[in-house]
N, C-alpha and C positions, 0 to 999 in steps of 0.2 A: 504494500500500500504506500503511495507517494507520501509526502509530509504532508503538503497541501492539504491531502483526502485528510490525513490522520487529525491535524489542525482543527479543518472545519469540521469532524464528527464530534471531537474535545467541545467546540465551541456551541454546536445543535445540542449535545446534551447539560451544559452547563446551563443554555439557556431554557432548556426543557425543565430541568433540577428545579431552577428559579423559579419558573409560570408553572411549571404541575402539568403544563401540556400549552398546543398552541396548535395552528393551523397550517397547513403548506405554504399557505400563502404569508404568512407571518413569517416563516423562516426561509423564504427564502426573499424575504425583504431585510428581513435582519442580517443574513450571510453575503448577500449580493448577488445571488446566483437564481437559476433558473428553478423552477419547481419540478423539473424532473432531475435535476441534480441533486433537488431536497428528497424527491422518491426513493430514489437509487441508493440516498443515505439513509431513508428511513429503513431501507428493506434490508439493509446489514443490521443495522441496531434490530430491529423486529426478529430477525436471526437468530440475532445475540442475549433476545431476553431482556432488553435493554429500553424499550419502548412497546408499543400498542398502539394499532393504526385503527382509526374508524373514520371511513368514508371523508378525507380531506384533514383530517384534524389527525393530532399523534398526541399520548398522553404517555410522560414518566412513569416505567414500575417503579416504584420505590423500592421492592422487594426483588428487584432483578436483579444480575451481578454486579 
């Protein structure tokens, strides 16, 4: 995984940590990037246990790793 990637997935879940959850479109106005850039990084974190996707919007597990 590039820094870049590893960077902005650091910075979608600290912002996620903070709001408890947010919208695709919120993050990827917050990151600068495309919203299918925010998909492709939600669909690792969702992988990883790390988030939960419903229909545009993605919320922190607290209980994930």
């Amino acid at each position: 995984m590039s820094d870049t990637k590893s960077i902005r997935l650091s910075q979608l879940v600290a912002f996620l940590k903070e709001q408890n959850g947010a919208s695709v479109n919120d993050l990827a106005s917050h990151l600068g990037v495309s919203h299918m850039t925010v998909r492709r990084d939600l669909s690792i974190l969702e992988t990883q246990g790390v988030v939960t996707l419903f229909h545009g919007s993605v919320i922190y597990n607290q209980s994930g790793p």
